[in-house]
SELUMKOL-82467 format. One line per field, with one value per atom (N, C-alpha, C, O): atom name; z negated, x negated, y. Coordinates in pm, 1 decimal. Each point is the difference from the previous one (the first is absolute). Example, Ala and Ser with C-alpha at 12.3 -4.5 7.8 and 13.67 -1.06 7.14 Angstrom:
REM residues 2
atome = (N; CA; C; O; N; CA; C; O)
w = (-780.0; 0.0; 0.0; -66.5; 138.5; -6.0; -73.0; -16.9)
u = (-1319.0; 89.0; -90.0; -103.6; 138.6; -82.0; 77.0; -50.9)
v = (-569.0; 119.0; 120.0; -1.9; 106.9; 119.0; 109.0; 110.8)
This chain:
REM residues 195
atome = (N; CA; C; O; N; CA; C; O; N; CA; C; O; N; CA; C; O; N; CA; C; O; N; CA; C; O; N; CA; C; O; N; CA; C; O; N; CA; C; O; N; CA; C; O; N; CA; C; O; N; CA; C; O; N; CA; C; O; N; CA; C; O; N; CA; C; O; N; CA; C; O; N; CA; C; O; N; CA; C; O; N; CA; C; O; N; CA; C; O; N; CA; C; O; N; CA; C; O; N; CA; C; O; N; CA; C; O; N; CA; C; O; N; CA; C; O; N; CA; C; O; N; CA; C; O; N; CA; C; O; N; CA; C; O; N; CA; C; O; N; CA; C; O; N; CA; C; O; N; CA; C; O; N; CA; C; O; N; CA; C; O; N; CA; C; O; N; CA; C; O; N; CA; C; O; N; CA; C; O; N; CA; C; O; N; CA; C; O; N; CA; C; O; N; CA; C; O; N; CA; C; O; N; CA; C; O; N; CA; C; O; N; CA; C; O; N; CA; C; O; N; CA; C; O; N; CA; C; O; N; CA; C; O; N; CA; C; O; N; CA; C; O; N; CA; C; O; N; CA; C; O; N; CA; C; O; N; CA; C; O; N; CA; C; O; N; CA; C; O; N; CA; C; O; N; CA; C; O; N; CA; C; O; N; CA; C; O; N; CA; C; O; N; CA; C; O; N; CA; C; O; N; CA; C; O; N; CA; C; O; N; CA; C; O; N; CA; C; O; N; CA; C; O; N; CA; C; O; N; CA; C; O; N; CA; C; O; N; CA; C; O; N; CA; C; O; N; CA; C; O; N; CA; C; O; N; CA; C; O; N; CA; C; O; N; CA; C; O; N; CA; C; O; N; CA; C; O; N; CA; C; O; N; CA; C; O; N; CA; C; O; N; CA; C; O; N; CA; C; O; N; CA; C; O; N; CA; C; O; N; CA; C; O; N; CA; C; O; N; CA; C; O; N; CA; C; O; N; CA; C; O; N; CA; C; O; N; CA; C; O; N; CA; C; O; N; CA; C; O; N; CA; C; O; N; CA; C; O; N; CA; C; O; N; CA; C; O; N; CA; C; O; N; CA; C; O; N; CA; C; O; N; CA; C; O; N; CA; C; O; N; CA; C; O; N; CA; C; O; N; CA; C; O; N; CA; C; O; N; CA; C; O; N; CA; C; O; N; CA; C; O; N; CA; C; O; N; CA; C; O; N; CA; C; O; N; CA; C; O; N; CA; C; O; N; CA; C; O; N; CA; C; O; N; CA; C; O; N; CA; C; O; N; CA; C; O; N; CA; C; O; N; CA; C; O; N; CA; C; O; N; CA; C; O; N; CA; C; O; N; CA; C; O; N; CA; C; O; N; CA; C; O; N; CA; C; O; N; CA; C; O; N; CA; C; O; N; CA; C; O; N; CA; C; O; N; CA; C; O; N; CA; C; O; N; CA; C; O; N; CA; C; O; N; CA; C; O; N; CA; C; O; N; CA; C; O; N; CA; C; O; N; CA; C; O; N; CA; C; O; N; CA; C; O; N; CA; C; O; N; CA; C; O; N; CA; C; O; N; CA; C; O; N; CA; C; O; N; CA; C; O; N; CA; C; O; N; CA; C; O; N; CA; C; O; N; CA; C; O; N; CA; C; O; N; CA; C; O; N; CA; C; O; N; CA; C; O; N; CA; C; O; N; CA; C; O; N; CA; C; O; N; CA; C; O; N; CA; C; O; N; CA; C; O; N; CA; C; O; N; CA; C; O; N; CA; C; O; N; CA; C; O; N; CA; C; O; N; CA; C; O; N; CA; C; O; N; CA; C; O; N; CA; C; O; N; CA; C; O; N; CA; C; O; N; CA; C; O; N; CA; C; O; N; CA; C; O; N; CA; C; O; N; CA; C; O; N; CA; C; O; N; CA; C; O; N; CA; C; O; N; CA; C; O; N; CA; C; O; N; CA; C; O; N; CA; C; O; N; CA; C; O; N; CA; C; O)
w = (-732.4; -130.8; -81.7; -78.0; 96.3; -48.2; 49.6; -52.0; 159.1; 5.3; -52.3; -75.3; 92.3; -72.2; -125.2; -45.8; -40.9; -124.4; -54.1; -116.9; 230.9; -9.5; 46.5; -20.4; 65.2; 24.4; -103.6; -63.3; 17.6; -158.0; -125.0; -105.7; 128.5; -131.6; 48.8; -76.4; 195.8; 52.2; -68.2; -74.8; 98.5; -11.9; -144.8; -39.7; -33.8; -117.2; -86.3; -122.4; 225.8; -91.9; 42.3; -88.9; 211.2; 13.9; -77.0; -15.5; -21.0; -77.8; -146.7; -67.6; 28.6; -135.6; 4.6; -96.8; 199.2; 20.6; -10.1; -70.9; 123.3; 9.0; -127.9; -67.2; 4.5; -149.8; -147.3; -118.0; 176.4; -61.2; -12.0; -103.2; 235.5; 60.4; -108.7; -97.4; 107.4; -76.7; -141.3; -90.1; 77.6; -216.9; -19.4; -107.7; 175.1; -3.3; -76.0; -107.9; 209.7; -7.9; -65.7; -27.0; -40.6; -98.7; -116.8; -58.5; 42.5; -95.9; -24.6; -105.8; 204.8; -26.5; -67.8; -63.0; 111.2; -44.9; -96.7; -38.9; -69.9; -122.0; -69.7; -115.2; 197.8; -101.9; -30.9; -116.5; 226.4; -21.1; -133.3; -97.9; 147.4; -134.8; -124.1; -100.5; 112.2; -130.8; -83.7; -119.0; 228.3; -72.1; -34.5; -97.6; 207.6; -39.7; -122.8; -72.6; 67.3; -149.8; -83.0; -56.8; 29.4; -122.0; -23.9; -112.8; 217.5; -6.2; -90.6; -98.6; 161.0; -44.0; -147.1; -93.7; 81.1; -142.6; -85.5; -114.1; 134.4; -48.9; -59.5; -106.4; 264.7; -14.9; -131.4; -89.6; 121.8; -128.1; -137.2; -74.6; 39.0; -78.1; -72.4; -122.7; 225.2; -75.9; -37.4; -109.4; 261.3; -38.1; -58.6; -112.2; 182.6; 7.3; -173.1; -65.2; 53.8; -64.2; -157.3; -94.4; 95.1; -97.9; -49.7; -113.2; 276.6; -106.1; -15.2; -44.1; 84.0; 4.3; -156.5; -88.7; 64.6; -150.0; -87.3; -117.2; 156.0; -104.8; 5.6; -77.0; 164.0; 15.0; -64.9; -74.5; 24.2; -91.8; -104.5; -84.1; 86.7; -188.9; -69.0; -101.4; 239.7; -25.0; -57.6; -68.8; 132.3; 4.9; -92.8; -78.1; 44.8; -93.7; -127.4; -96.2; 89.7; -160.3; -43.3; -114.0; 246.9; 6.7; -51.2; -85.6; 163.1; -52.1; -164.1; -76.3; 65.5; -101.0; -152.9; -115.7; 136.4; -97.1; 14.6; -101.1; 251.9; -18.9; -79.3; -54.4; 50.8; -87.7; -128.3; -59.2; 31.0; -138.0; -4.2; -23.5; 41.0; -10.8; -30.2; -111.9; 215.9; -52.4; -93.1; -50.5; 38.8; -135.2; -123.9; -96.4; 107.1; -121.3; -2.8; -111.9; 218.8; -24.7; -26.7; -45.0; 76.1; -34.5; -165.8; -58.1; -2.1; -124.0; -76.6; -122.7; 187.2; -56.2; -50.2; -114.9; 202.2; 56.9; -143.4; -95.4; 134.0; -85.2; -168.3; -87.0; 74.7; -188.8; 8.9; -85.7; 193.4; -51.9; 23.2; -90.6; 163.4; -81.2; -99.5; -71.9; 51.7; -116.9; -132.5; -106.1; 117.7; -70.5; -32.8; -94.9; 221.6; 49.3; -84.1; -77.3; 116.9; -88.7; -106.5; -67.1; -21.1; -163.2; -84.6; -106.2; 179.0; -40.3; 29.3; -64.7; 158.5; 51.4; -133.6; -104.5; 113.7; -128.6; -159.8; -79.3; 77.5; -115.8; -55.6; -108.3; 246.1; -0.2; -34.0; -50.7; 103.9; -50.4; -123.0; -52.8; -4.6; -119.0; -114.5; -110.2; 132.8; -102.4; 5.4; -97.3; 233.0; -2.7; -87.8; -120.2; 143.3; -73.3; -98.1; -49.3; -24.0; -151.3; -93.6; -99.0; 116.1; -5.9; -37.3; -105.1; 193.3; 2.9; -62.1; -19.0; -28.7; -62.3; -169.0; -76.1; 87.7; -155.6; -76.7; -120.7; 240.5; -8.4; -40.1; -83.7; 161.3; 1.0; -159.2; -61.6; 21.4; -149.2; -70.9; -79.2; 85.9; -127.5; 40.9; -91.2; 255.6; -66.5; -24.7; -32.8; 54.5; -105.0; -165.3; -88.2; 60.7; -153.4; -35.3; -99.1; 185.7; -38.0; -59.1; -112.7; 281.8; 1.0; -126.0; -72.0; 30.5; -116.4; -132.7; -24.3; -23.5; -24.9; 1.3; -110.3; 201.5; 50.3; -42.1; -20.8; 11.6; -50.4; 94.3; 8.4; 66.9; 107.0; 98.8; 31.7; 51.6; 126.3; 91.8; 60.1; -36.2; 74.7; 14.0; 110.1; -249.1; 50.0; 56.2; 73.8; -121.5; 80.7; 165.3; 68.0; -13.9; 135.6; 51.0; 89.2; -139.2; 67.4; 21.8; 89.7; -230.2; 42.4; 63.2; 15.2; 21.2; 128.1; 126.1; 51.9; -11.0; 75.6; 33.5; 118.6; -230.1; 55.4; 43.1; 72.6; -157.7; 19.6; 197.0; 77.2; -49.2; 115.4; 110.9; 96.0; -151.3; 128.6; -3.9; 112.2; -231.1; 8.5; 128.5; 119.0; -154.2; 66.7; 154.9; 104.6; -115.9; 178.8; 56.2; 118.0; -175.5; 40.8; 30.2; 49.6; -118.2; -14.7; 136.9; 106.8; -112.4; 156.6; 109.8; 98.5; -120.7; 153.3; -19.3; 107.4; -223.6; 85.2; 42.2; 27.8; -19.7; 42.1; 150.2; 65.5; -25.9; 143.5; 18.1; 78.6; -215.5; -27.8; 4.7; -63.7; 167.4; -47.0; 33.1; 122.1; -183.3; -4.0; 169.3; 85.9; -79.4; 92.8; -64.3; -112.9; 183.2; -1.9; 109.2; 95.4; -113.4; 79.9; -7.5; 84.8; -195.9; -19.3; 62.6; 9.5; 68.6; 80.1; 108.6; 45.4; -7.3; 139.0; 99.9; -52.7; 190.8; 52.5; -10.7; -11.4; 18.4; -68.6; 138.9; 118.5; -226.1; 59.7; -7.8; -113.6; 202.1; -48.6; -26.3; -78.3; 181.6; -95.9; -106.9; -31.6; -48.8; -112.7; -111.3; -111.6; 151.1; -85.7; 58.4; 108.9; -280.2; 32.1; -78.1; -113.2; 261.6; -89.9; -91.9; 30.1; -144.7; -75.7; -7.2; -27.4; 66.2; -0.3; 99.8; 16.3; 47.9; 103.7; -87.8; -38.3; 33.2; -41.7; 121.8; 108.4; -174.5; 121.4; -30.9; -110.4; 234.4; -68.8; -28.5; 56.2; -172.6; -14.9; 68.8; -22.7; 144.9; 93.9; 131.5; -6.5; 152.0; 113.2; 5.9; 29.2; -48.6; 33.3; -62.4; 7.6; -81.4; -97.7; 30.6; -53.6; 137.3; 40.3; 41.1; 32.5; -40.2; 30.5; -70.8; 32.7; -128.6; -88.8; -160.7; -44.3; 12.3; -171.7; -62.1; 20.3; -119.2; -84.4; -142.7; -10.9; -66.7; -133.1; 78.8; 119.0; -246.4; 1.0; -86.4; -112.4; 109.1; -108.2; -79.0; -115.8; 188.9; -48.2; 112.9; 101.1; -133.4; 29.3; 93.6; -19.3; 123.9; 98.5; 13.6; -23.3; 74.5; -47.0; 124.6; 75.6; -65.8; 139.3; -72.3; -101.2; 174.5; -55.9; 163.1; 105.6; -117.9; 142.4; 121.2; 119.2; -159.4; 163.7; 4.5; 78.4; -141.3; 46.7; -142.3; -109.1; 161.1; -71.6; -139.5; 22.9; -113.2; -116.5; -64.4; -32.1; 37.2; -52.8; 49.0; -51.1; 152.3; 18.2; -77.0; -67.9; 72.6; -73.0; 0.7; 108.2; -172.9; -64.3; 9.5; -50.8; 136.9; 16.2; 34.3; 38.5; -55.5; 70.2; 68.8; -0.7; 92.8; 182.5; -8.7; -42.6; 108.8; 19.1; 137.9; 75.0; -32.1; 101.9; 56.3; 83.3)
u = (-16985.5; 35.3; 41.8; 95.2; -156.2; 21.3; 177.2; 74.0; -66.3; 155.8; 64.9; 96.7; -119.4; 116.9; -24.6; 113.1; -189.6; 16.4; 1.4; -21.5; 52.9; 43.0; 207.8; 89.4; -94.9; 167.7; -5.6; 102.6; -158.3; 85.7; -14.4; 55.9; -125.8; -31.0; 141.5; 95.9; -79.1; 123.1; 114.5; 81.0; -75.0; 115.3; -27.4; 53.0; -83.5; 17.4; 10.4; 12.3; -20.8; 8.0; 100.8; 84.6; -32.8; 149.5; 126.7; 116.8; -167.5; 65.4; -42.0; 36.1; -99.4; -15.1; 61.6; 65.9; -78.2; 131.6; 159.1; 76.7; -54.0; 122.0; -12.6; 90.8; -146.1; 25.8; -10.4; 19.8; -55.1; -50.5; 146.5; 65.7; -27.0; 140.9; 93.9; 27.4; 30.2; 114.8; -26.3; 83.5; -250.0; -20.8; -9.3; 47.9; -92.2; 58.9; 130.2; -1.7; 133.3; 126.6; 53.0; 112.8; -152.1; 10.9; -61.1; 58.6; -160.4; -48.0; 85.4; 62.1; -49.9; 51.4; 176.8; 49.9; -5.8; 134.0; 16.5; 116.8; -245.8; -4.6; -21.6; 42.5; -139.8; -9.2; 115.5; 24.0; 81.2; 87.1; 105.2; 36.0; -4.4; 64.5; -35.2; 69.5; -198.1; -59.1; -9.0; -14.6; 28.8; 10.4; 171.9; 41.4; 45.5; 143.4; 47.1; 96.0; -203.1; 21.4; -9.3; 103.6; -235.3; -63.9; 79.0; 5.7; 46.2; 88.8; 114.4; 37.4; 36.5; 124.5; -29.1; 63.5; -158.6; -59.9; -24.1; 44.1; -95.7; -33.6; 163.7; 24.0; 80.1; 104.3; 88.1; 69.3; -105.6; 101.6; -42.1; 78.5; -235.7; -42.0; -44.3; 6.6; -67.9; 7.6; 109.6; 37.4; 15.2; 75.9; 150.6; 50.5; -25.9; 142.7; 61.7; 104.5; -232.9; 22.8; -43.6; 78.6; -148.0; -74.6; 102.2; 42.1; -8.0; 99.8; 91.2; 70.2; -12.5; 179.0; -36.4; 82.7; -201.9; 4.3; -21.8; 35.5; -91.9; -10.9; 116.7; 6.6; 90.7; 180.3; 33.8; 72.8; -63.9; 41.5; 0.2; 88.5; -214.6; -56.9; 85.2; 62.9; -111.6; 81.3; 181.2; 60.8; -28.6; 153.5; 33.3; 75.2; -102.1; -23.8; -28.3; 29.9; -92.6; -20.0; 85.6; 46.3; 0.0; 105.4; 126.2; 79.9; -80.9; 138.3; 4.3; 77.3; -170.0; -11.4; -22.6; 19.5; -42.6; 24.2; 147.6; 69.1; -4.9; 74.6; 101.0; 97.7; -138.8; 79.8; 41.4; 107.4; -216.7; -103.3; 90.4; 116.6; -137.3; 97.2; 113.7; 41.4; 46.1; 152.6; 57.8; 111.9; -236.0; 27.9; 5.1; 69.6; -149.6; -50.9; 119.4; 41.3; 15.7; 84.3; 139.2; 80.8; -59.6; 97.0; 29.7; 100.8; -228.4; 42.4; -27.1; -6.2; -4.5; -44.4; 170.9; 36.7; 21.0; 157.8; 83.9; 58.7; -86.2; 83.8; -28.1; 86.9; -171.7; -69.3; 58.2; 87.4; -102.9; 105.2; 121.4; 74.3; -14.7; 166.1; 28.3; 83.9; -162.3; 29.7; -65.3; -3.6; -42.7; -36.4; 138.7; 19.1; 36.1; 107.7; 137.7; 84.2; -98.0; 134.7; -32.2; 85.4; -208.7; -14.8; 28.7; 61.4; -129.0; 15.2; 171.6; 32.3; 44.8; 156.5; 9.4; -11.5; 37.6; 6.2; 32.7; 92.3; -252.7; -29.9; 91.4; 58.2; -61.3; 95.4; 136.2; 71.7; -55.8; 160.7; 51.1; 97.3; -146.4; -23.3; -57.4; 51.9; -94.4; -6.7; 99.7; 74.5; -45.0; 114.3; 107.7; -6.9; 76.4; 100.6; -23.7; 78.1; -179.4; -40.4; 99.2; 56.0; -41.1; 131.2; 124.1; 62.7; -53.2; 158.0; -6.6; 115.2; -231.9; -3.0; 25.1; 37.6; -97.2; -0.6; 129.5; 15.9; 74.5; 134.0; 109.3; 90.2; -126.2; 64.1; 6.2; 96.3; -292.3; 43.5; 72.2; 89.1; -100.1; 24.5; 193.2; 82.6; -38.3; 115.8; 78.9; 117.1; -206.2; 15.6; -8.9; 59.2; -118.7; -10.4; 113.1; 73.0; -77.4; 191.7; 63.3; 49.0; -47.4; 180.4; 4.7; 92.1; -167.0; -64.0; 130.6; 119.3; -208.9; 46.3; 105.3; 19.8; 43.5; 76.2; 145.9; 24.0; 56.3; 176.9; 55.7; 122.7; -182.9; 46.8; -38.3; -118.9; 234.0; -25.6; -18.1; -107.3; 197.0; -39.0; -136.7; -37.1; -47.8; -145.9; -78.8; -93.4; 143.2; -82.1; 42.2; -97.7; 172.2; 93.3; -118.8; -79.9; 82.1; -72.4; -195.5; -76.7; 53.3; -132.6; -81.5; -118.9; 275.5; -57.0; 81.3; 77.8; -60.8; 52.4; -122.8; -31.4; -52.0; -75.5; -200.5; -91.6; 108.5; -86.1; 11.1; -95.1; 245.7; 25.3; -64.6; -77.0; 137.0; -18.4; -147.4; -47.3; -57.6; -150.2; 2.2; 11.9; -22.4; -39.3; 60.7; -61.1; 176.5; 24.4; -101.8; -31.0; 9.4; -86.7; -156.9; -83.2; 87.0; -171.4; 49.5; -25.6; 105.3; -10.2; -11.4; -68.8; 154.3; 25.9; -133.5; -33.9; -54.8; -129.1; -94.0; -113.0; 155.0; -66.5; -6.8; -88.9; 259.9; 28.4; 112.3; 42.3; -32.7; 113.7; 158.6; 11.4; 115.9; 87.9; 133.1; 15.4; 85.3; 99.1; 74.2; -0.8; 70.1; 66.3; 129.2; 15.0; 105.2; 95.6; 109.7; 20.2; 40.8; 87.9; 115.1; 58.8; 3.5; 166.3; 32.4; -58.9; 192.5; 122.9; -135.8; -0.9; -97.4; -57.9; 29.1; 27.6; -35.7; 4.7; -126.8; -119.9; 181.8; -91.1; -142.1; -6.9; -81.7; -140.3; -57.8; 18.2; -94.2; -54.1; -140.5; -62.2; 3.1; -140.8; -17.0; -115.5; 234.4; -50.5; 100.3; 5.6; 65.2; 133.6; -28.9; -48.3; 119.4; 34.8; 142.9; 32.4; 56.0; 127.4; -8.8; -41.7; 98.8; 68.1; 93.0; -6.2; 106.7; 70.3; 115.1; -5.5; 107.9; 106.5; 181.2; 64.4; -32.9; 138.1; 100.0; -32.5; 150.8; 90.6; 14.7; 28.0; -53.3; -3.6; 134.4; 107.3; -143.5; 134.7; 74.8; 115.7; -231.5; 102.1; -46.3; -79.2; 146.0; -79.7; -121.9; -98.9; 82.3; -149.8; -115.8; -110.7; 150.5; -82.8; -101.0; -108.8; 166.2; -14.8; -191.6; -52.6; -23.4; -114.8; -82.1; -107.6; 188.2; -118.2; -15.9; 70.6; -155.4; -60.4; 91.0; 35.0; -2.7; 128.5; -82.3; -13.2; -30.0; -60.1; -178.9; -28.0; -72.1; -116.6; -39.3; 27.3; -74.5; -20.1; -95.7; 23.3; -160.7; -166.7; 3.6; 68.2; -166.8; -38.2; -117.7; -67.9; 61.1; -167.7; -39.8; 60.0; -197.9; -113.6; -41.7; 30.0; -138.0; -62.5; -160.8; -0.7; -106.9; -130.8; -17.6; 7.2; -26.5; -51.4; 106.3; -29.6; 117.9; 91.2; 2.1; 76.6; -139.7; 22.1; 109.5; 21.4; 19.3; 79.0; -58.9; 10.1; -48.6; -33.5; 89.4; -23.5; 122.3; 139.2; 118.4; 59.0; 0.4; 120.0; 112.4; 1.3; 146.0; 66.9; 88.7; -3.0; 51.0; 108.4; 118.0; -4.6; 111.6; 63.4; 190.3; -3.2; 124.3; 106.0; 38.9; -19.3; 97.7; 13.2; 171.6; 48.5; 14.2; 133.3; 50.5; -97.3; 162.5; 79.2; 89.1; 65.9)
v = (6884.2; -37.8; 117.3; -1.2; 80.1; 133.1; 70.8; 83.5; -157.9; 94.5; -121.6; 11.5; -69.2; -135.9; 29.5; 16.2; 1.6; 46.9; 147.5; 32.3; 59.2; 68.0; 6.2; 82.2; -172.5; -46.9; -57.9; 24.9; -80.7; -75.3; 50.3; -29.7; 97.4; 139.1; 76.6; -11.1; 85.5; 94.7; -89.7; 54.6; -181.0; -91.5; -18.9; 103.8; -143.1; -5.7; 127.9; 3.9; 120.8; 113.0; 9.1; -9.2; 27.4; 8.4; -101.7; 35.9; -152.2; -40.7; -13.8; -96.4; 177.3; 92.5; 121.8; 38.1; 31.4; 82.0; -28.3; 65.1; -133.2; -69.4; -65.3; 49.0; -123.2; -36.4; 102.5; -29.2; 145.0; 112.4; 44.2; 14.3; 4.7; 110.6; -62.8; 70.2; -211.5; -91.3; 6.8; 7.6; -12.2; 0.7; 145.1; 35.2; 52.8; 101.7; 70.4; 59.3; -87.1; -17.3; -68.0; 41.3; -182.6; -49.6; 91.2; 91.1; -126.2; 148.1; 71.6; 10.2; 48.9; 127.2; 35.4; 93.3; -208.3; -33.6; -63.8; 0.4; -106.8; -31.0; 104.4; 9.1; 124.1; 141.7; 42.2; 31.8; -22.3; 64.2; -40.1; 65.3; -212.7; -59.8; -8.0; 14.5; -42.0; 44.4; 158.1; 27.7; 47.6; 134.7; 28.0; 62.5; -127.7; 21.9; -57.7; 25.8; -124.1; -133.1; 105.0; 34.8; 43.3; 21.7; 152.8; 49.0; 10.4; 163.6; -43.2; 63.5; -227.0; -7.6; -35.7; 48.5; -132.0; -54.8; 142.6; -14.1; 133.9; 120.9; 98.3; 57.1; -80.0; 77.7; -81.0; 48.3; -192.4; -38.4; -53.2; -58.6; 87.6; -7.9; 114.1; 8.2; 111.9; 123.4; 90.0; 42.2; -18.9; 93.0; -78.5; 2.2; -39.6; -59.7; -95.8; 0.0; -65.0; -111.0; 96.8; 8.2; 24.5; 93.6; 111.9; 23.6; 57.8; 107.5; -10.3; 91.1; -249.2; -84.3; -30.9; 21.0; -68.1; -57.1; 128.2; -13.0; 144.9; 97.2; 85.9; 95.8; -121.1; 62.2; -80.8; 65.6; -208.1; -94.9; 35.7; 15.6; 2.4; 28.0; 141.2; 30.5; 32.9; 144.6; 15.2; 82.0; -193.8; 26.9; -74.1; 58.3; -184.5; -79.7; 32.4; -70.8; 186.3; 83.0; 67.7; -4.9; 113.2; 88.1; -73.1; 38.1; -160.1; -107.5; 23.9; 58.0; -114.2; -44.8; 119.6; -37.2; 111.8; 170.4; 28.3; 12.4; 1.2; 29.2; -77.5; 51.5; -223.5; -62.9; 24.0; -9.9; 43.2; -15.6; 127.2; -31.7; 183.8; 108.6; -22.8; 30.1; -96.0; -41.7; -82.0; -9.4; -57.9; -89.8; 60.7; -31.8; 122.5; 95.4; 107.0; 30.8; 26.3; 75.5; -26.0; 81.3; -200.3; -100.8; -4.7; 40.0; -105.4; -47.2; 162.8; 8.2; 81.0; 134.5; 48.2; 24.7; -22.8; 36.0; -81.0; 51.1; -209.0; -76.9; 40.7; -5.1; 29.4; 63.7; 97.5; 12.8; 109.8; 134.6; -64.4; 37.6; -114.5; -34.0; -20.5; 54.4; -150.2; -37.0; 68.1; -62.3; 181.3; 49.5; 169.7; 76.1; -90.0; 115.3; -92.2; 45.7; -159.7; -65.5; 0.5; 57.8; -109.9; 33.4; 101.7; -9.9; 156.4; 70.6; 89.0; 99.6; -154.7; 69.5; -61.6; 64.0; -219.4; -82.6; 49.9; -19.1; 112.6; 50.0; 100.5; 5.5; 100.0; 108.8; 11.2; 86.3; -225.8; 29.5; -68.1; 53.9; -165.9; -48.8; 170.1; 17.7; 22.0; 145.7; 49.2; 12.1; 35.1; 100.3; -103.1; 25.4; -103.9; -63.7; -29.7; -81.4; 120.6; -47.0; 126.6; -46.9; 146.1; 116.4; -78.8; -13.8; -19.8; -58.5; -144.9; -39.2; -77.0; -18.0; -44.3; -89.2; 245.2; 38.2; 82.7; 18.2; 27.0; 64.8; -145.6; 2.4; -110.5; -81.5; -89.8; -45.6; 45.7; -75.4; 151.2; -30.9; 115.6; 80.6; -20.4; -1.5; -13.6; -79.6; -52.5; 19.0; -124.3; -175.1; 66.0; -62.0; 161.2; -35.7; 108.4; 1.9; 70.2; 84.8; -38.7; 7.6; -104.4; -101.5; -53.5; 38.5; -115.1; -104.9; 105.4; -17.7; 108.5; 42.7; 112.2; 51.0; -8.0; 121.6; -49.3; -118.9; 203.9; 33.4; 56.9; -5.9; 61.2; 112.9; -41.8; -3.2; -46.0; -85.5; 105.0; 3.1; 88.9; 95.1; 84.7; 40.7; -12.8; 29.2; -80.8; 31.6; -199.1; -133.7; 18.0; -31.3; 57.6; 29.7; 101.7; -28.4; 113.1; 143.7; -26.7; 35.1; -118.6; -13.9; -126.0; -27.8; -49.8; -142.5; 138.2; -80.0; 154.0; 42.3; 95.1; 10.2; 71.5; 72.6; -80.3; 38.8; -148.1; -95.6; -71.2; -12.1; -21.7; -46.6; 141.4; -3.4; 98.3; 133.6; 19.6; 17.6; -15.4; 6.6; -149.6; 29.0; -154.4; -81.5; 25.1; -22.3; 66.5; 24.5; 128.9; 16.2; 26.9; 125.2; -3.8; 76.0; -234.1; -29.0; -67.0; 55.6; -189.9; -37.9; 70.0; -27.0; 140.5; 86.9; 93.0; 49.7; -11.8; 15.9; -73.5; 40.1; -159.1; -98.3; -47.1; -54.4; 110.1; -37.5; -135.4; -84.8; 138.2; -169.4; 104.0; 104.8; -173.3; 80.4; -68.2; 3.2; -62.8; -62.6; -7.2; 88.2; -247.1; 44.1; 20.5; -46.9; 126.9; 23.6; -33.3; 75.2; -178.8; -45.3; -21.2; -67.1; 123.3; 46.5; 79.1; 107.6; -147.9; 70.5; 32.1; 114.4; -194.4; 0.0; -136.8; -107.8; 121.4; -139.6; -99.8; 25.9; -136.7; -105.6; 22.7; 32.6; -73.0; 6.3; -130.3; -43.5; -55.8; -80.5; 1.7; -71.9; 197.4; 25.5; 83.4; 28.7; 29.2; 36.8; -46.3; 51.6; -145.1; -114.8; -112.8; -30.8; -74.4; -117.8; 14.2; 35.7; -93.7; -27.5; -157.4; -111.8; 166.2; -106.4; -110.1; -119.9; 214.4; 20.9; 74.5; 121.9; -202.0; 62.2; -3.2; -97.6; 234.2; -34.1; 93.6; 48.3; -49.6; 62.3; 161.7; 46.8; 30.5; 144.7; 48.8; -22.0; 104.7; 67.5; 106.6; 35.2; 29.8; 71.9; -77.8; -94.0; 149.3; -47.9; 74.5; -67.1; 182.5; 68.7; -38.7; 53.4; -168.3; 12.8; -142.9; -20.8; -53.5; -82.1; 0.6; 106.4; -226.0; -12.6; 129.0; 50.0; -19.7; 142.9; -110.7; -90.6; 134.0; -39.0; 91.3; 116.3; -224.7; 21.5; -11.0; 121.9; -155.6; -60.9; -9.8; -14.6; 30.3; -45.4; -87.1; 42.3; -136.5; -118.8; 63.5; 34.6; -12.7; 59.9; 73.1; -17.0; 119.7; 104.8; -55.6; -100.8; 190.6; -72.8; 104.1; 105.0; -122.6; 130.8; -34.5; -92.4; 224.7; 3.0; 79.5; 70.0; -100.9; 56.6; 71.5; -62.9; 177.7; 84.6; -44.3; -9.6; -6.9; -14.8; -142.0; -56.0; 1.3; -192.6; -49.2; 52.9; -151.4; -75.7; -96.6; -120.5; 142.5; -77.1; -142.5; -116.5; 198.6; -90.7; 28.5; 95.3; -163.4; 42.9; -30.9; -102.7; 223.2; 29.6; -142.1; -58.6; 20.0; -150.3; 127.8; 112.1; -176.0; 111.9; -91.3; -116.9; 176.2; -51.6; 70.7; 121.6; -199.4; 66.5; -59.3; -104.8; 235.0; 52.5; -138.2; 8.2; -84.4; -79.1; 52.9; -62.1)
C-alpha cells in the first residue's frame, strides 16, 4: 500500500509538476504582458505624454508672445506714421506760411497799385520764393518742350501737324506744367505733341 501510494503521491506530483511547468509559463507570460502593459502605460504617460504636453505648453506660449510682440509692434509702427505724416504735414504748412503772407500783402498792392510793373515784379518774386520752397522739398517741374513725347511723365492733349519733319512725335506746347516729388511722377505734364 505504501508503494501504491507512494505511485500516486509520485503521480500526482508529477502532475503538479506538469501543471506547475504550464501555470508557470502562463504566469510567467501574464508577467511579462503585464509589465510590457504597465512600461508602455509609463512611456506614454510619463514621459511621452507628459513632456508632449509640456512642449505644447512651451510652444504654445512662445506662439503666443510672439503674437502678442507683433501685434504690439505693428500698431507701434502704424502711430509713428502717422505721427511722421502729421508732423511732415506740420512742416510744410509753416514753411509756406512765408509765401502766404507775401501773397496777401499782394492782393492789397494790386488793390491799390498804379504801377503795373512793380505788381509784375512782386507776383514774380513771390512765384520764385514758392518754387524754391518746392524744390527744397523734392518737388521739381517736369519739362517737356522741344522733348520727345513721354507717356510716363506726359499726357498728350492734344495731337496737331508738326511744323517741320524732325519735329515730329516731340512736345510742341505744354497745357500745365507736371511735377514730380523725389523722382516719381505727382502730376503729369498736359502737354501737345508734333504729327
Amino acid at each position: 500500500m505504501d508503494d501504491m501510494n507512494r505511485k500516486d503521491e509520485e503521480k500526482s506530483a508529477a502532475g503538479n509538476e506538469e501543471m506547475t511547468g504550464k501555470d508557470a509559463s502562463n504566469l510567467q507570460d501574464k508577467q511579462t504582458e503585464t509589465v510590457e502593459n504597465e512600461a508602455d502605460t509609463d512611456i506614454m504617460s510619463d514621459d511621452p505624454a507628459t513632456g508632449l504636453q509640456k512642449k505644447y505648453e512651451e510652444l504654445n506660449d512662445s506662439h503666443l508672445r510672439l503674437m502678442a510682440e507683433f501685434d504690439n509692434y505693428r500698431k507701434r509702427t502704424l502711430r509713428e506714421k502717422a505721427e511722421l505724416v502729421k508732423a511732415g504735414g506740420e512742416s510744410v504748412i509753416v514753411n509756406l506760411l512765408p509765401v502766404i503772407d507775401d501773397f496777401e500783402r499782394a492782393v492789397s498792392t494790386i488793390r491799390k497799385a498804379e504801377d503795373i510793373q512793380a505788381v509784375t515784379e512782386g507776383v514774380e518774386l513771390i512765384y520764385s520764393k514758392f518754387m524754391s520752397f518746392l524744390t527744397r522739398q523734392g518737388v521739381k517741374p517736369i519739362e517737356p518742350l522741344n522733348q520727345p513725347f513721354n507717356m510716363e511723365t506726359s499726357e498728350a492733349v492734344a495731337i496737331i501737324p508738326a511744323p517741320e519733319e524732325g519735329r515730329k512725335g516731340m512736345v510742341l506746347d505744354s497745357v500745365q506744367t507736371g511735377y514730380m516729388l523725389n523722382e516719381k511722377v505727382i502730376r503729369h505734364a498736359k502737354v501737345v505733341v508734333g504729327e
